[in-house]
C-alpha positions, 0 to 999 in steps of 0.5 A, a space after each residue: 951075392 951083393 956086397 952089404 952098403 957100405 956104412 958112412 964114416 962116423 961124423 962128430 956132432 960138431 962136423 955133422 952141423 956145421 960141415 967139415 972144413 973142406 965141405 965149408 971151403 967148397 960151397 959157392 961164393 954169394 953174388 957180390 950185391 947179395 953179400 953187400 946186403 948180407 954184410 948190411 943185415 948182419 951188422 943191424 943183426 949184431 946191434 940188436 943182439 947187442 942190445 938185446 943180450 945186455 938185458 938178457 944177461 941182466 935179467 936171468 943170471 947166470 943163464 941170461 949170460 949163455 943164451 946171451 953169448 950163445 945168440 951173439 956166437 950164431 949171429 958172429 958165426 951166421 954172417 961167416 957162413 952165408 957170407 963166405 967172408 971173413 967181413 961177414 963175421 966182423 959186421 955183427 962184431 962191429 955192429 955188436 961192439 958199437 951197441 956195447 959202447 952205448 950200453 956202457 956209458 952211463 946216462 945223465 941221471 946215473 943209469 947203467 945198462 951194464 954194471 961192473 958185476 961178474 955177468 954184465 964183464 963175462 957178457 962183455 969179454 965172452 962177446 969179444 972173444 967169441 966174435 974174434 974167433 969167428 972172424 978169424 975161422 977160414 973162409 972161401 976169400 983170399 987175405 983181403 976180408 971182403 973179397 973173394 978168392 980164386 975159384 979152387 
């Protein structure tokens, strides 16, 4: 007589996407110039969800703001995975706030792209929120942010 399969423990959604914390921790490290074009591509990546959330946000509030902060957490959260490092996060944060500082500064003839209204400040502190959460998740790198860790 067989023994009936044994059924896989139940995973949460969460753990089901993105792994479990000992899963992320074990996949393999990047080739150091594939990371260098990564931590280039993110940044780029941040500045054009920068730009493109602030008018998002505008266009379709309340909703505009979620789907603005949603693309901003995946690209954040993107360039931690396919980097391994904690500098892959902070590029697009880097890039994301650079294209905010234009965005806030008011053009000559009195234009704003984002106004002190409850949207445009929730688009700013939900982005700043979400890419320092994301720079501090744990990684495969030791403390330096760049540089990878022992092999485990």
């Amino acid at each position: 007589m067989s023994k009936p399969a044994a059924r896989p423990p139940h995973r949460s959604i969460p753990a089901a996407v993105l792994g479990t914390r000992d899963e992320r921790l074990a996949e393999p490290q990047p080739p150091r110039a594939a990371r260098i074009a990564a931590y280039v591509l993110f940044f780029l990546l941040g500045i054009a969800v920068s730009v493109c959330g602030s008018f998002v946000q505008a266009l379709w509030p309340p909703v505009g703001v979620l789907l603005a902060l949603a693309a901003s957490c995946a690209t954040f959260y993107g360039g931690l995975r396919v980097t391994g490092t904690r500098l892959g996060a902070g590029m697009p944060v880097a890039g994301w706030f650079l294209a905010m500082l234009l965005m806030i500064v008011p053009r000559p003839e009195g234009d704003n792209v984002l106004w002190s209204n409850a949207t445009s400040l929730a688009w700013l502190f939900g982005g700043s929120v979400l890419g320092v959460i994301c720079a501090t998740l744990p990684t495969r790198t030791s403390w330096f942010p760049g540089v990878p860790g022992p092999p485990r």
